[in-house]
Structures are given as C-alpha cells and as structure tokens.
C-alpha positions in Angstrom: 97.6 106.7 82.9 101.1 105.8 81.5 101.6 103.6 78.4 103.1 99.9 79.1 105.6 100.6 77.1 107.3 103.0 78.5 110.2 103.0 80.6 109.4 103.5 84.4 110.5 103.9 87.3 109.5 101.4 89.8 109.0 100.8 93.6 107.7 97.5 94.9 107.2 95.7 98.5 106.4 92.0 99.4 104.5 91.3 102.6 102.0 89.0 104.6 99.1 92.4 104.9 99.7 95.2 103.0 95.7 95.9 103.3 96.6 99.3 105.0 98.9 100.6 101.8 96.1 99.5 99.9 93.8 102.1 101.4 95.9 104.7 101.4 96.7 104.2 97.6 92.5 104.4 97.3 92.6 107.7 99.3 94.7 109.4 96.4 92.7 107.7 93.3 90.1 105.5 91.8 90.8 101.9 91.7 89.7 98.7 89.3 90.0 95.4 90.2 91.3 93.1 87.3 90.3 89.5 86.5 92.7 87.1 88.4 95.4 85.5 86.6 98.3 83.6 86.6 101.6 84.3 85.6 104.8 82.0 85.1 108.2 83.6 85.9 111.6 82.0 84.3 113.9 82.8 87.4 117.8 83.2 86.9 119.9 82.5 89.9 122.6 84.7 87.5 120.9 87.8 87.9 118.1 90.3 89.1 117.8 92.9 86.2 115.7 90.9 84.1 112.1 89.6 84.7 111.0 87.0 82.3 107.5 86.0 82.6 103.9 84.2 80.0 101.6 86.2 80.8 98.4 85.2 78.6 100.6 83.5 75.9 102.5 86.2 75.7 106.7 86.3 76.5 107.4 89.7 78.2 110.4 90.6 79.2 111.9 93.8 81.1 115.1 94.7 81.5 116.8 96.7 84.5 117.8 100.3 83.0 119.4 101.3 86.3 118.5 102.6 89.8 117.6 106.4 91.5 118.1 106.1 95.0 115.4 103.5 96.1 113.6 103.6 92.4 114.5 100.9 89.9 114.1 101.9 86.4 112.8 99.2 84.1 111.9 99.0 80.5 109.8 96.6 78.4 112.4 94.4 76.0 110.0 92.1 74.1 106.7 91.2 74.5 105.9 88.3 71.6 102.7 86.0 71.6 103.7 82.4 71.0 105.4 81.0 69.2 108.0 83.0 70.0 110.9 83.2 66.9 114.2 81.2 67.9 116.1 84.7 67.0 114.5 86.2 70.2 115.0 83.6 72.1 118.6 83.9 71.8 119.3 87.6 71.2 116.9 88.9 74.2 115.9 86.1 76.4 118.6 84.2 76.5 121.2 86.9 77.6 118.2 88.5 79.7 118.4 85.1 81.9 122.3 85.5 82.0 123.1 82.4 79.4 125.5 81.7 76.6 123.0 79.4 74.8 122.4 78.8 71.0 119.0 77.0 70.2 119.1 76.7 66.4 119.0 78.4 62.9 115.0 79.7 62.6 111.8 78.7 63.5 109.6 79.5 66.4 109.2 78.1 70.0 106.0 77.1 71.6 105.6 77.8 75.3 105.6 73.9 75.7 109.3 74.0 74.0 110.6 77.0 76.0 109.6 75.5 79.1 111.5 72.4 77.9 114.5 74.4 77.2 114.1 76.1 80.9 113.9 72.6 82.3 117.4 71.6 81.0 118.9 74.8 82.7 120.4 74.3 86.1 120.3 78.1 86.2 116.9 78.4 85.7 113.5 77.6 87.4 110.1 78.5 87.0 107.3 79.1 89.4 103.5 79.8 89.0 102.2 82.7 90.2 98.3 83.7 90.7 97.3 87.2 91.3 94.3 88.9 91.8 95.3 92.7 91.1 93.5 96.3 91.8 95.0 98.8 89.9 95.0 102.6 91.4 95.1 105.4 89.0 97.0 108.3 90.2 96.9 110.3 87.0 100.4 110.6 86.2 101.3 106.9 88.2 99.8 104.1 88.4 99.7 102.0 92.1 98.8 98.3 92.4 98.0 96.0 95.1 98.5 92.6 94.5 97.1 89.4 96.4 99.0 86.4 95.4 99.5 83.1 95.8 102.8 81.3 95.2 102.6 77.2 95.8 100.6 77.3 99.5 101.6 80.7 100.2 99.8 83.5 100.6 101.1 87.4 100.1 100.7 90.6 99.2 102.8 92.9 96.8 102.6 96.3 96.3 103.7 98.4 93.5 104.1 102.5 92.3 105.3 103.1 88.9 105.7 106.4 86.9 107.7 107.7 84.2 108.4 110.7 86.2 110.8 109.5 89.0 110.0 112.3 91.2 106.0 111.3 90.8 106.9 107.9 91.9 108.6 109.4 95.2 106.1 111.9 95.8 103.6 108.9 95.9 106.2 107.0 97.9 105.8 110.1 100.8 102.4 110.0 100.8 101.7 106.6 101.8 104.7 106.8 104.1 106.7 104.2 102.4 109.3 106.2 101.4 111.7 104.1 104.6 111.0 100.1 103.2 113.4 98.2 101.0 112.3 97.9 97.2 112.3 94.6 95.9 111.3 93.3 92.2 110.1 90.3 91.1 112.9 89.2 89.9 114.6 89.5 93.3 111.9 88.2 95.6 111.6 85.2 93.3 114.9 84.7 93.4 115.6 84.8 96.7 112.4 82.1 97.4 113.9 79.8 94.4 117.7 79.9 94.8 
C-alpha cells in the first residue's frame, strides 16, 4: 500500500449505487472497512485544485499537481493538528482557497477561529460530510468505496489512487470505468455549494 504522503494520481466518481464497482474492486483485493467519520470541507467557489478539509482535528490540504488524460494528480500540502499556526494559514490555506487574505502577525488558530474566519468569506462555505469507507488493497493502488451522507442526502463515491499512473488506469480497465467522468471533491462540492 502507498504512503499518504505521496503524490498520486487520482480517479474518482460520485453516484446514487455504486454497490456493483464495489464488488468488482473486492474481486482484485482484500478489503477493510474503517470506522465512520465525518469530515468538514472549506469549499472555494474560486477554484477546484485544492481540497481543504478537518479531518479528526487535523487541517489537510491537497493541492492539484496537474492532470493525465482522465487522472488528476494530487499531492498532500499540509496536514497540521490544531491549532493550526497563523503563518499556514496564510502561506498555504489561504492561497489554496483562492484568497488574498492576511490574518495577523503569529499565533495559532483553533478550528473554532478558522471556521469563523471561513464564515466571513463570501467565497467560501463549508459542508459536513459523514462517510463510512472500505478501503481495497490492490498492492500497488489502493481503491475505496465510500457511503456518504451529505445534509439528507445519500451517495456513493468511488475512488482509485496510485503513484504509478499507469496502475491507476490499469485498475480503471478492469472494473470497466475507464469511459466515466472523474470528479474530485473539490469539484462535486463545488458544484452542490455554488
């Protein structure tokens, strides 16, 4: 299994029943269901190449590297338990969410204060997100299906990520989804928000 770390190339889908990708996924590899969780995203309407989420007070952020034909390329830019230093704030965060914004000379920011600062953004909302995940691993790629819920909806996501780009597509043919649209976080949330 890859580390988190590392840059990787990504495929995702959103959808109402994705149950039959998720038995194909277990067809090529074990798979572990995780303890549900929730997960707030800070949403831009300025951009999709950065997703900005607290995740187990934690601010991660990954940035958009670039894209390979229907594979986005994505790389971990801070991850930083609260409180999070003003200094990353503004040098990754804030330009992450497509802002001009200075906060202040040092210190720290609790998530209560960032979502404060969020709240006076026109640019910027945030949504909950719950998700109860099963992780497939594909030795050199790691799958995931995703049940979530977003307000009173109800979804699925799907995701294949790799280091190896052509591992990624090679999982991509084998569950035959190597013909649907890929769609990150940041753009599906987007999209719902803006």
């Amino acid at each position: 299994m890859k580390s988190q770390d590392e840059t990787r190339f990504e495929f995702r889908e959103f959808g109402t029943d994705l149950l039959a990708v998720k038995e194909a996924f277990a067809t090529l590899g074990p798979g572990r269901e995780l303890p549900a969780l929730r997960e707030t995203y800070i949403v831009t309407r300025l951009n999709i190449e950065s997703n900005v989420k607290i995740r187990g007070g934690r601010l991660e952020v990954k940035g958009l590297r670039g894209r390979l034909g229907m594979l986005e390329q994505w790389t971990r830019v801070l991850s930083s338990e609260f409180p999070v230093p003003v200094e990353e704030i503004e040098n990754v965060v804030v330009p992450a969410l497509g802002l001009d914004l200075e906060i202040g000379r040092g210190g720290a920011l609790t998530q209560g204060a960032l979502m404060t600062l969020v709240a006076g953004q026109p640019a910027l909302a945030t949504v909950d997100v719950d998700k109860k995940r099963t992780l497939f691993d594909l030795g050199d790629c790691e799958a995931e299906f995703c049940e979530l819920q977003i307000g009173d909806d109800r979804l699925h996501t799907i995701s294949i990520e790799a280091i190896d780009a052509e591992v990624a597509r090679e999982v991509l043919r084998k569950v035959r989804l190597e013909d649907v649209q890929n769609e990150s976080y940041a753009a599906y949330l987007q999209k719902r928000l803006f």
